[in-house]
N, C-alpha and C positions, 0 to 999 in steps of 0.2 A: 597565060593567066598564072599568077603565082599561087600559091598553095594558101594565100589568105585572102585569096581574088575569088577562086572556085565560090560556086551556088554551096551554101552552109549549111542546106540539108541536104547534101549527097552524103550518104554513107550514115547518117542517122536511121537506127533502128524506125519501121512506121510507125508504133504510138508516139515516140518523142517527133518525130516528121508530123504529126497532125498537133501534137500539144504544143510546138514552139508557133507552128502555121497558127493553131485558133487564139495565141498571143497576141500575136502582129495584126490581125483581125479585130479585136477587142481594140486592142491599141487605137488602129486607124477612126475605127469607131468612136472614141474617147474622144480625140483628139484629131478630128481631119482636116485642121489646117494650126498650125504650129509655125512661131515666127523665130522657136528656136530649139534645140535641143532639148527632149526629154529628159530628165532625169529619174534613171529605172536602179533602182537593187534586184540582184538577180540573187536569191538568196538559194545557196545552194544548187548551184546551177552546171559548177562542174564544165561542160564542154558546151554551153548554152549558145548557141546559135544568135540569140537576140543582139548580141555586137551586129552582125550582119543582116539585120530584117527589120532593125528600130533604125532611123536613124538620130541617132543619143548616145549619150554618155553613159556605161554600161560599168558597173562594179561589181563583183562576182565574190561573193561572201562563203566558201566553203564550212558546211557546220558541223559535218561528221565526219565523211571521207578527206583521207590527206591528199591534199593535188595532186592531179595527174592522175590521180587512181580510176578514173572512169573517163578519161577527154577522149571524144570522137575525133576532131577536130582540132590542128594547128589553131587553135585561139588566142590573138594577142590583147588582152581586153584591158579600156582606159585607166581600169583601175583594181586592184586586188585587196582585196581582207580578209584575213580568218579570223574569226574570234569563234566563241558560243553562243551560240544561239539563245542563252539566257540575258544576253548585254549585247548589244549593237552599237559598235562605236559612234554611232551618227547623231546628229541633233535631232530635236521632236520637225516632223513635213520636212525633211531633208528632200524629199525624192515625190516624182510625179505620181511614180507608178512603183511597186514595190512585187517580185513575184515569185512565186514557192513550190515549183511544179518538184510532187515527190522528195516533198523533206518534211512533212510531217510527221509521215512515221517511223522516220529516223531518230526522231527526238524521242529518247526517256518519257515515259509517260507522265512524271513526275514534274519535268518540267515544260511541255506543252502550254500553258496556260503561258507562263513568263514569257515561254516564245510568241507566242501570239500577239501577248500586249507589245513585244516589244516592235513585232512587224505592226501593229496599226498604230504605234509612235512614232517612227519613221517615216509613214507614209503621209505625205499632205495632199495626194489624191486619190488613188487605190490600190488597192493588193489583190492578187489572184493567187488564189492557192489552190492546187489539188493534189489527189492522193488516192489511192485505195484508202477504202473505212472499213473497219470489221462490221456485219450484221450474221449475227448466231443462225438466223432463220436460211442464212446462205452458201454456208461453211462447204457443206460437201459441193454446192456445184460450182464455187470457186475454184473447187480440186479439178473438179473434170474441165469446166473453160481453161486451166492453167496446162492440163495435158494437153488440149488440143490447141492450145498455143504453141504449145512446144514440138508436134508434132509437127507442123506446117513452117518450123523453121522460125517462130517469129521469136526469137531468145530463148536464153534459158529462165527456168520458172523462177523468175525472182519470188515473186510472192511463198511461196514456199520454200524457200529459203533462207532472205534476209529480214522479210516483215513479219510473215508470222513470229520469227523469232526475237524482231524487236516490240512484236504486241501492237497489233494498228490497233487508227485510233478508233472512237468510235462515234458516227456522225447528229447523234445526238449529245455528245460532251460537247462539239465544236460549237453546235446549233445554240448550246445552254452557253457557253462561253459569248458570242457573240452578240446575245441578248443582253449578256449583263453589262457587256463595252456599249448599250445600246446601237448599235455599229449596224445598216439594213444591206440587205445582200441578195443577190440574185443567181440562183444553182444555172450552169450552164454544161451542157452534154458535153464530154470531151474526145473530141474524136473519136478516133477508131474504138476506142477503149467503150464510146456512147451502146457501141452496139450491144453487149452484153448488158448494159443499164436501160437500154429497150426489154428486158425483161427479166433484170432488178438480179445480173448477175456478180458480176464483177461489179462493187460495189464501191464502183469508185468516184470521188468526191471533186466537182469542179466547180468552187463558188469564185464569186468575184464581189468583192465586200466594198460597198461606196458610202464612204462616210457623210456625201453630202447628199444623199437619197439615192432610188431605187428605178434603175433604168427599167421598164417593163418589156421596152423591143426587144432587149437585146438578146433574148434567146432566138426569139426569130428572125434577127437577123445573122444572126452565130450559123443557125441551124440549115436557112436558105444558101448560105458563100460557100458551105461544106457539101459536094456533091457524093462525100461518102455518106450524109445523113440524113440526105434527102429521101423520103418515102420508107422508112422506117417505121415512122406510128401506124400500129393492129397490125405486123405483120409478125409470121411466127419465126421463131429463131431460125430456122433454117434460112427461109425466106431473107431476115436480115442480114444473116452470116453470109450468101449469097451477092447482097447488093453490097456489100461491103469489100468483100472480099474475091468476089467474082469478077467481071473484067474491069470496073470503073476502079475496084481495090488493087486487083491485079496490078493495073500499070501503075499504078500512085505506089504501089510495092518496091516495084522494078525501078521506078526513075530515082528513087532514092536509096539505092541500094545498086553497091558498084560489082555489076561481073558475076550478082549472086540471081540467078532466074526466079522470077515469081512461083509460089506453087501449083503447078498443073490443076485444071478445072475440076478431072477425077479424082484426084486425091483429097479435093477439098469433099465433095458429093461421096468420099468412101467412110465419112464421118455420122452417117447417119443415126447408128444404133447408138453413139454417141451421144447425139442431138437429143434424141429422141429421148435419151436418159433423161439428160434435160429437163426437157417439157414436164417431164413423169415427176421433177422435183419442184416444177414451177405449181403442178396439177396437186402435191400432198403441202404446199404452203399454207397458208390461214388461210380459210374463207373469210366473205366480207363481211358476214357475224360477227365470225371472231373480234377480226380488227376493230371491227363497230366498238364490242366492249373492251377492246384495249383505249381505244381514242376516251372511252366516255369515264373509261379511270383515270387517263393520264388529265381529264378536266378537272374529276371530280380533285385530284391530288391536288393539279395548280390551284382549284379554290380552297382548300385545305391553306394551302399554304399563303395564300393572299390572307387569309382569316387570321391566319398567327401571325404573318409579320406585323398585319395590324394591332392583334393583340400583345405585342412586345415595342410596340412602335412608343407606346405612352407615356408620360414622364414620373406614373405610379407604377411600372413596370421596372421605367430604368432605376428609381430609387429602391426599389426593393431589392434588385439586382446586387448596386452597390452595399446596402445590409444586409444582405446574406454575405459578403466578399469579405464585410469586415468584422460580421459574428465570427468565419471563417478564419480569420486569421487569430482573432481572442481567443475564440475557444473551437477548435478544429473537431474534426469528427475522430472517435476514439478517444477523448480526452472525457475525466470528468466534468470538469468544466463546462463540458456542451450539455451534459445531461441537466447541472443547474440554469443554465439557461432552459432548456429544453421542459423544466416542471412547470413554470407558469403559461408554457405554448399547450402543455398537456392537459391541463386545470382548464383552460381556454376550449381546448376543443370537446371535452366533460361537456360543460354549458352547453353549447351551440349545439352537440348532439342528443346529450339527456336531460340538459336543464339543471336548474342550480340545487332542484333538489338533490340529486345524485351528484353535485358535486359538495355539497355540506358533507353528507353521508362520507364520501369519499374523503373527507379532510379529519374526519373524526377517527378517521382507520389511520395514522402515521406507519401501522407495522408493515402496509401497504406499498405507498410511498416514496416514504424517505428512503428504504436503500434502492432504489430506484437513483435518489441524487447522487451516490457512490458509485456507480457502475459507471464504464466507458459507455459512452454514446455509439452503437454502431447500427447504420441505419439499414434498412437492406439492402442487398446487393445490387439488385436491379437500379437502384436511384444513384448507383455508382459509375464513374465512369473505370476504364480497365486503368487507365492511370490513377485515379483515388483508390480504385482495390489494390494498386499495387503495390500504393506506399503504406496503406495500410496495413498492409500484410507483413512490409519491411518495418513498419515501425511498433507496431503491438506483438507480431511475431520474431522476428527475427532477430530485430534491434531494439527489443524493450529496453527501459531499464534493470529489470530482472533479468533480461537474459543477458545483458553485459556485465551482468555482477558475479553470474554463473560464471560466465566466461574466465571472468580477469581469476577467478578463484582454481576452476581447473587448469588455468594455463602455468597456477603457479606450483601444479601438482605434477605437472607431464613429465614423465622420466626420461626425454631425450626435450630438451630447450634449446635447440639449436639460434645462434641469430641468424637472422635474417636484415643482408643490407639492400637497401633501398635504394636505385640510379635515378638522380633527377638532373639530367642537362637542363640548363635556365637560360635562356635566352629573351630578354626586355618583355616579359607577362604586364601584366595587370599587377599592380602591389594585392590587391585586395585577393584574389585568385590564387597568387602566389603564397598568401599568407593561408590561404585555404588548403592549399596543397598540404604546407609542411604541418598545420595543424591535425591534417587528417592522419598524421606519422603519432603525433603527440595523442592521441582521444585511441591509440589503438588498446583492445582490452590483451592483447600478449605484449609485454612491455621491451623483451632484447631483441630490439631492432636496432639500426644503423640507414643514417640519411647520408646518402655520397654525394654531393651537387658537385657539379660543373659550370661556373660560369662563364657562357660562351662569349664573353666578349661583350656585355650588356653594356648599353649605350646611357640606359636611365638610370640617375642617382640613386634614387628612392627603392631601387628594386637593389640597386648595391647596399646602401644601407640596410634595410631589412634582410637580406644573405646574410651581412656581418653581424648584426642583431643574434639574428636566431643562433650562426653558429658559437654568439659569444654566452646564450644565456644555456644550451642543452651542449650536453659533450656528447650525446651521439650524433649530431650533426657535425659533419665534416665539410669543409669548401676550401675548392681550389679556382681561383681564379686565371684564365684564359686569357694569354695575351689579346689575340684578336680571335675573331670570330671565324672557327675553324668547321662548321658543321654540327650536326646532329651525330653523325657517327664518332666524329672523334672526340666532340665532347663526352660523351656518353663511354667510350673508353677512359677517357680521362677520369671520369667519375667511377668507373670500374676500376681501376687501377688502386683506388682507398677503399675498397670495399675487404673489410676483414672477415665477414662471415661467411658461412658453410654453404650457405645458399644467398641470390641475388636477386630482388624482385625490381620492374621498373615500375616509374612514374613521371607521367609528365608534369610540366610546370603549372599545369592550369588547370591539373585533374584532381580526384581525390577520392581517395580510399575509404569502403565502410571501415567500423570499429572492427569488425569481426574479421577482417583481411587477414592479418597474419596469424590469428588464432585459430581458424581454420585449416590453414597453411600448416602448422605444424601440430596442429591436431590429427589431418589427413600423415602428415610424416610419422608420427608415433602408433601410425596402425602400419604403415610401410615405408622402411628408412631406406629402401633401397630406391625409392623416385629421384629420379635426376630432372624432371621437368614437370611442372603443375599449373594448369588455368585455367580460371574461373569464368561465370559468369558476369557478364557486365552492363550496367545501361548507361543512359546519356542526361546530361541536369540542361535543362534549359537554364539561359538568365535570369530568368527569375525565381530560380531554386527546385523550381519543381522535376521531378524525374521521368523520363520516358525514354521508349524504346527498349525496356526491358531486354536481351537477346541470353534468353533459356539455352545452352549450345549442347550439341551431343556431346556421347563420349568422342574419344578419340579415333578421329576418320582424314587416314591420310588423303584420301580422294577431295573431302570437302578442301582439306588444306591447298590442294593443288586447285581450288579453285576459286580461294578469296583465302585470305588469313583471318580465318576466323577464331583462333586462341586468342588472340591481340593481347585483348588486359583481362586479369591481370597473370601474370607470368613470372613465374618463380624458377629457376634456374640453380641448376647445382654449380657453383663455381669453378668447379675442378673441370666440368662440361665446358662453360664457357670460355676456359684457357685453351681448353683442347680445342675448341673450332676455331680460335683467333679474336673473338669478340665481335665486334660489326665490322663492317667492311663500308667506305665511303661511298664506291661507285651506287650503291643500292640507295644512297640518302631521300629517303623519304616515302622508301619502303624497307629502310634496315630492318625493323623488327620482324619484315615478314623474312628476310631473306635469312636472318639468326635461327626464327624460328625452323625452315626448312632445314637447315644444316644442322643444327643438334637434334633432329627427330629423323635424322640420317645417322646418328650418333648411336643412337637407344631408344631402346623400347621402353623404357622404365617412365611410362609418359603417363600421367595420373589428371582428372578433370570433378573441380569441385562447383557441384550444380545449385550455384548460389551464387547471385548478382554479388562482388565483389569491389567492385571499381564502378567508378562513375565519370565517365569521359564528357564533359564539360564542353554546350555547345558554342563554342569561340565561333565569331563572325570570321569566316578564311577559315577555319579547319574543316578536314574533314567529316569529323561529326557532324558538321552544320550541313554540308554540301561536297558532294564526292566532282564539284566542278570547281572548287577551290585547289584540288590538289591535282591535276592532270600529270605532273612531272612523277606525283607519287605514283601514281597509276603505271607510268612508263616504266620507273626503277620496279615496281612490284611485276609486271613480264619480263622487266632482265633477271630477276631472282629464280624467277620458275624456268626461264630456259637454262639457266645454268645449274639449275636442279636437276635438269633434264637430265644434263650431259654427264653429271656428276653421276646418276645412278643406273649410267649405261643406256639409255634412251637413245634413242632420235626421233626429233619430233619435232614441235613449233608450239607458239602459243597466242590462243588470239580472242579477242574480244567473246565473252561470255550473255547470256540471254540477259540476266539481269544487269542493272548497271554497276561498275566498279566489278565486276566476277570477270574471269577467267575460263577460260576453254582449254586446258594440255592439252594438248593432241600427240598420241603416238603414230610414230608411222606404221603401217602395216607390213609385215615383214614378210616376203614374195605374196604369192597368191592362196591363201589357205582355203582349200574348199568348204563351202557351207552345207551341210543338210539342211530342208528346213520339212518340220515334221507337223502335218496338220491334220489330227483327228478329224475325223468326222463322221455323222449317220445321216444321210439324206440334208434336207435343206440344201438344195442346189444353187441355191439364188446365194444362200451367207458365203459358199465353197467359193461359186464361181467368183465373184466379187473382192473375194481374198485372192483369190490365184490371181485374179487381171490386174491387181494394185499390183502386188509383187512385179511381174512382168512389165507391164508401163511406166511403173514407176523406180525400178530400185538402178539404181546407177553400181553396184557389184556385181561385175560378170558369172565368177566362178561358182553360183550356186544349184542346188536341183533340189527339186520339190518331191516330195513325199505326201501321198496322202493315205493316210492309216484309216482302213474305212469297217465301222464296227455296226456289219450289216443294214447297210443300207436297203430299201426296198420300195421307195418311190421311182416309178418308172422313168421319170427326166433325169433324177440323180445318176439312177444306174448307165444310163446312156452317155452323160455327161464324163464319167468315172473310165465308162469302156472307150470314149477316144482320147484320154488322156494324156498329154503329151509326155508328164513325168514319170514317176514309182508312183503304183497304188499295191501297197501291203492290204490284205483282206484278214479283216479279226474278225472271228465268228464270237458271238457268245456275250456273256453278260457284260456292258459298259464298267470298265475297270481304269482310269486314265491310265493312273502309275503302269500297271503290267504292261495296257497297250502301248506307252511310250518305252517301255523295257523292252519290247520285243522289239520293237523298230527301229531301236537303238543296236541292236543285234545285226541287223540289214543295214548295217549305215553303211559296210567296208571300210575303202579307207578314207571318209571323208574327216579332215581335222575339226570341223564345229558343230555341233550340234542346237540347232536352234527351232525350238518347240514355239510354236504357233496357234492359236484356236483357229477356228473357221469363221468365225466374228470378227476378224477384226481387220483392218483397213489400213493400207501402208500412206502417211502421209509424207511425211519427209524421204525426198529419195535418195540420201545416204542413211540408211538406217542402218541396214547391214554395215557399214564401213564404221558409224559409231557404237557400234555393239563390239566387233569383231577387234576395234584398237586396244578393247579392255581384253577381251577373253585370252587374248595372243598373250596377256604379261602372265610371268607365271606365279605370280602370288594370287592371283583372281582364280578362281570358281567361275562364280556365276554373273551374268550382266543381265538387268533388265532395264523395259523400256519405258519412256510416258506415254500412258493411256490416254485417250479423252474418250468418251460419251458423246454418241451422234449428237447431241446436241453443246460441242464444243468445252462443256466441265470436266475435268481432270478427273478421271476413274482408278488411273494407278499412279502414284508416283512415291514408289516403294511402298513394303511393307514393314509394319511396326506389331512387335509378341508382346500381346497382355496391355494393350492401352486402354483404359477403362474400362480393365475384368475382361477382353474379348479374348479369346485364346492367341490368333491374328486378322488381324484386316489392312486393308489399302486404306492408303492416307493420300489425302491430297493437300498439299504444305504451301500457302500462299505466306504462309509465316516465314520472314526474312528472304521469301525467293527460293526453301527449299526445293522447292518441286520445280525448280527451273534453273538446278546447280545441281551438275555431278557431286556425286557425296557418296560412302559408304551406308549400307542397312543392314539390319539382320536377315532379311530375306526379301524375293522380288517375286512376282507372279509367274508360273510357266505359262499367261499367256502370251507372253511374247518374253523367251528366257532362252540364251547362248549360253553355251557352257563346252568346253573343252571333250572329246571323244575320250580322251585319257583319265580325267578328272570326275566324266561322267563315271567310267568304269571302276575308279578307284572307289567314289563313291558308292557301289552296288547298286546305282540306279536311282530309281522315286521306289520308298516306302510301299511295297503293295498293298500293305493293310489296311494302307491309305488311300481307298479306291475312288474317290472324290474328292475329297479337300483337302487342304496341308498338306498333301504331298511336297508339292513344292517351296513349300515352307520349310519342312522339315527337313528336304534334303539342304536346304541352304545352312539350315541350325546345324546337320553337319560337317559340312564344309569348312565351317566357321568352328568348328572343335578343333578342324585336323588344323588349322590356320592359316586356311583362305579366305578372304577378302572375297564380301557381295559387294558388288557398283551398280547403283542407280544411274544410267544417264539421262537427258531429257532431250536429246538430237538423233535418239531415236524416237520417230513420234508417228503413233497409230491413233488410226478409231480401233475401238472395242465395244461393240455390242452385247453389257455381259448380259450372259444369262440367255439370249435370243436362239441360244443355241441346243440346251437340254435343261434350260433351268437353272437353279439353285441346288437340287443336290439333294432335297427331302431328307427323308430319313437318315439315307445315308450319312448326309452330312455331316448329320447330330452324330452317328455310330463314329467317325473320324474322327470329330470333336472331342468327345471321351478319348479314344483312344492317342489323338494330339495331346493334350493336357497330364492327361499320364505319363506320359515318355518325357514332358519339357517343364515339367513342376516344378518349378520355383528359379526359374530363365530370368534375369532381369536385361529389358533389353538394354545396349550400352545404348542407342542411339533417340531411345525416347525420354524425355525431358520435362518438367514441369510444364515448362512453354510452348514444346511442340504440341498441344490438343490445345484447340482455344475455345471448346467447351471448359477445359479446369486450367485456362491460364490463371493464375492470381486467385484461383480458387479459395475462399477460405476453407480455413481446417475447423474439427469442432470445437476449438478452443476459443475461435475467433469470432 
């Protein structure tokens, strides 16, 4: 038998051995007698067996991984495609059967929905898809069925891994998605994986969606063919885990699986306390009350909402719609003009609420009134959406007309006017676009600036005519035209090469600049002319003018850098700087800016950040802006930038796909084996202790650490008993709860270990490299401190960094859904010690945690030092715990407030660099009182 002859499930892991099995089953089902080849997409399928169990024509569409990266199996298959999962080259019913095992949540969450539509346009019969789905109410015993998967050999814990990290999906989005394709479907067990969904563990999804209606048998026939799922219903997990897995599992184990022995019957039945966990989380789930009133909300909502599309459905709704759109555009909101409209809507509602007496009355008072018609119209905030406050905000505040007149008047007063030229490579834009570009050079309120174009080679007339236009009627604009079409980078040099001023900002062709861009710019220089590099804030214009996306950026955080380019635009440059790095570099094309940006911030520190949206990146159908799957090559050139950033700054490391989409992950290597301490206060609560020490231990994939438990008189008799067989250090603190000292002292007892990594007794290890992502930061030697991402037993993010003085608070944890913080490496001012690495050297130079500070801040404040002496705190988010706060001694009463004081007095008048208009979205777009 040749090697493409072999049985096609030997050597497949058992859940894909049962999920490609319950294919070919469904299949036969569908279809049991066929007068000719099926036509199947195997969409993401990687090493997919179904070439050998259909017999059809089999096309294998890889959507994330690059081939090869996962093949079990010598597979020769009739046919191959990669694309995106956002577009499928195929015609609409191309294919019989269409199928998706385990690529849902590989997809962006963003674009789920496109993928979807696009599988049930493809499909002219049906699609099967499944996946794990996230459910909140199941999170931790997802953890424990994924150890004891892992324990018994059956892989390693993907799920904790690669999915949590790409975010599953979640199986009421599908549910809502597939009602709205009207599309009817039928949930079917899937295999081995059913058994944990016998009681609603592993939460994983096996629908099969029939566009021509709704098979009712075919769960029970799926359910009868499968002798692993036979007798499964009312039984308790053990019991299933058992028939499953016991001998009818065993040998279905073993026959698929070459040379590698089933696991012994004991070792399965040594699982118990395990199980049993289990049950105990199946036993604290919602009662059927509960549910009861979750189901009779989720009604009462759906009739809610049937009520309003009916009441929006009308043709006096949509016309209203339309007049509000095009008072909207006459006379906008913040405009006088809306207020005169807005008198006889006011007179109107006078009437209808007090009658016309009171409105005679009211008409006879003008001094009332009329300067009512003068005023800007501003309505309240709540009726706003955060895009309307935010142009608002930019257009009455930021970019009045008074405050452009300010502007142009101070800029003509500033005692250092440097110009500033302007890089625009041009490559065949839009006229219209383009003409928007260079007028946003022309409307600037600081007047010596310099436009440098490049024309790459433009193919279209009209965009050559207008180049030559503009440069023939303004003499700051300069053009050099481009034999042929040489790149982004070398245009962009070439455009630099005419650049005469002191400093150089870019722009694209199709972007454009507020008024206040270069006034800012060299208003921020005339308070420090030693900057050699500054940038701004920036957002995005849809086509049809309007702005969003707002991105409020911190100060300057080399970490975030290393993990998306987030200075982008707009970006001012000392030219004497950009000679010295060489200008852009080709191989980088289409991440040049990021790879410029890394090399001159290797250059100097003299790096300055103006917290004011400056630029306006322009969302072009094919750009980035619009979709980060338009530029996949940028994406590539942006990993060769950073690993040779790496190399450049003495590193070794790698770089590889990041939580969010389009972000980045450095990785440094870890340099031999540095021992860890890890140091976990505690007083009794033996259940919080034990439970932290057994995550550490089953979970942490780091050899070289030892456990410390610092125990500040405990006196429940399990504690103590638990403490006296301890496998690790247990330091005994007598005396009043102090953290700071108690972690001082035990930092004394550490010997020679190199890290020091403080721990509560709360908190839960989930990812099991955590130590390995903490300890790649704490090793470099500009770092301090590293901390980790928290969640809250119920899956909400509890830490992900700390932010001093954000809405008056001394400090607090932030949890950053904003742009993806809280799921990107990035610099803070500080991180929590409940889960915080830090250097044994670093520890000591710093003199420890603050004692004074015997409850809170402490670890704040030591970080506010750290950050004096100038080291660098790193947030990362691939170290990932539960943290129960609080479960543990509370909040900290009194004392906390006595810390407080004491915090606030030592750090009076801290501004943090890394907190931003943007980053609180309670005062995103806030108004001020002016407004």
């Amino acid at each position: 038998m040749t090697s493409t002859e072999r049985d096609p499930l030997v050597g497949l892991p058992f859940d894909l051995h049962e999920r490609y099995s319950l294919t070919q089953r469904i299949a036969n089902l569908l279809w049991p007698e066929r007068d000719r080849p099926l036509r199947v997409l195997d969409v993401g399928g990687h090493s997919s067996p179904l070439k050998y169990l259909l017999p059809t024509d089999v096309v294998v569409m890889i959507d994330v991984k690059p081939p090869g990266t996962l093949t079990h199996l010598p597979i020769e298959y009739d046919g191959y495609v990669q694309a995106s999962g956002a577009s499928l080259p195929f015609a609409d019913g191309s294919f019989d059967l269409v199928t998706a095992h385990d690529t849902l949540e590989h997809v962006p969450a963003p674009a789920r929905p496109s993928f979807l539509r696009e599988l049930l346009r493809v499909a002219g019969g049906h699609v099967i898809l499944n996946g794990p789905v996230y459910d909140p109410q199941t999170a931790r015993m997802e953890r424990v069925v994924a150890r004891l998967q892992e324990r018994l050999g059956h892989g390693e814990n993907v799920f904790l891994s690669e999915h949590i990290r790409m975010g599953l999906p979640e199986r009421r989005s599908i549910e809502a998605f597939l009602e709205e394709a009207g599309k009817s479907w039928t949930q079917v067990p899937n295999g081995q994986l059913s058994v944990w969904l016998a009681g609603g563990v592993l939460k994983d999804l096996a629908l099969a969606l029939f566009p021509t209606g709704e098979l009712t048998d075919l769960v029970d026939h799926v359910l009868n063919s499968s002798p692993a799922l036979r007798g499964i219903g009312g039984r308790s997990y053990r019991e299933a885990y058992v028939i499953a897995m016991g001998p009818e599992g065993a040998a279905g184990l073993e026959r698929v699986r070459e040379g590698v022995p089933s696991p012994p019957r004991d070792e399965i039945e040594g699982f118990d306390e395990a199980l049993t966990e289990l049950e105990g989380f199946v036993r604290r789930a919602p009662t059927a009350p509960q549910l009861e009133r979750e189901r009779e909300l989720e009604a009462r909502i759906e009739q809610l909402d049937r009520a309003y599309r009916r009441a929006t459905a009308g043709t006096g709704h949509r016309a209203l719609q339309r007049m509000e759109r095009g008072i909207g555009r006459v006379a906008p909101w913040g405009t006088r003009r809306r207020s005169l409209l807005l008198g006889p809507a006011r007179g109107l509602r006078l009437i209808m609420r007090e009658g016309w007496g009171a409105f005679l009355l009211r008409l006879l008072q003008p001094w009332r009134w009329v300067p009512r018609l003068w005023e800007r119209a501003i309505p309240p905030a709540e009726r706003l959406t955060a895009r309307e406050r935010y142009e608002m905000w930019l257009n009455l505040e930021v970019l009045s007309p008074k405050a452009i007149r300010r502007m142009r008047r101070e800029g003509r007063r500033f005692a250092y006017r440097p110009e500033i030229s302007v890089v625009m490579p041009v490559f065949d834009p839009q006229p219209a676009w383009l003409r928007a570009a260079i007028g946003s050079l022309k409307s600037q309120a600081y007047p010596r600036w310099q436009l440098c174009i490049a024309d790459d080679g433009s193919t279209r007339e009209d965009v050559k005519r207008l180049l030559s236009e503009e440069a023939r009627r303004d003499s700051r604009i300069v053009l050099r035209t481009l034999d042929r079409n040489r790149g982004i980078s070398a245009a962009s040099n070439a455009a630099l090469e005419m650049a005469a001023g002191e400093f150089v900002g870019f722009l694209d062709h199709d972007d454009e600049l507020k008024p206040n861009a270069l006034y800012e710019v060299v208003r921020l220089l005339n308070q420090s002319r030693d900057l050699d590099y500054i940038y701004s804030d920036e957002d995005k214009k849809e086509l049809d003018g309007s702005l969003t996306d707002a991105f409020f950026k911190p100060d300057w955080s080399p970490d975030f850098l290393m993990s998306v380019n987030y200075v982008t635009h707009f970006s001012v440059y000392r030219a004497e700087v950009l000679e010295r790095v060489g200008g852009f570099l080709s191989e980088y094309d289409g991440s040049q800016d990021y790879d410029l940006a890394l090399r001159v911030t290797e250059s100097t520190d003299d790096i300055a950040h103006i917290p004011l949206p400056l630029y306006s990146w322009r969302k072009v159908p094919g750009s980035a802006a619009a979709s980060l799957d338009f530029k996949d090559y940028a994406y590539v050139a942006g990993k060769k930038a950073l690993e040779a950033a790496l190399e450049r700054r003495g590193y070794s490391g790698s770089v590889e796909h990041g939580i969010v989409e389009g972000r980045y992950r450095a990785r440094y290597d870890i340099r031999g084996e540095p021992s860890v301490l890890i140091v976990i206060p505690t007083r009794d609560r033996r259940d919080l202790l034990e439970r932290c020490v057994e995550s550490i231990r089953s979970a942490s994939t780091y050899p070289r650490y030892e456990i410390m438990v610092v125990d500040n008189d405990s006196r429940e008799a399990e504690t103590i008993e638990y403490l006296e067989g301890f496998s690790g250090k247990v330091f005994p603190y007598p005396g009043p709860f102090n953290f700071a000292r108690m972690m001082n002292a035990a930092a004394q007892e550490a010997g020679d270990a190199d890290m020091l990594l403080f721990l509560n007794n709360d908190t839960e290890v989930i990812a099991p490299e955590w130590i390995e992502a903490m300890l790649e930061h704490a090793q470099r030697p500009e770092v301090a401190a590293v901390g980790a991402r928290l969640l809250l037993p119920n899956g909400e993010p509890q830490h992900e960094g700390i932010l001093v003085g954000m809405n008056g608070a001394a400090a607090r944890n932030v949890s950053l859904e904003y742009f993806g913080l809280g799921r990107t490496i990035r610099n803070c001012s500080a991180v929590t010690a409940a889960c915080m690495m830090i250097r044994r050297e670093v520890f000591r130079e710093l003199g420890g945690f603050e004692e004074r500070l015997a409850v809170a801040f402490n670890d704040v404040d030591m970080c506010l030092r750290a950050r004096e002496k100038g080291y660098e705190v790193v947030y990362t988010p691939y170290a990932l715990l539960y943290h129960d706060e609080g479960s543990s001694r509370g909040f900290g009463g009194s004392q906390a407030a006595e810390d407080e004081i004491f915090f606030r007095s030592r750090w009076r008048g801290y501004v943090d660099p890394y907190d931003n208009l943007g980053l609180g979205p309670e005062r995103r777009f806030a108004p001020s009182p002016r407004f």
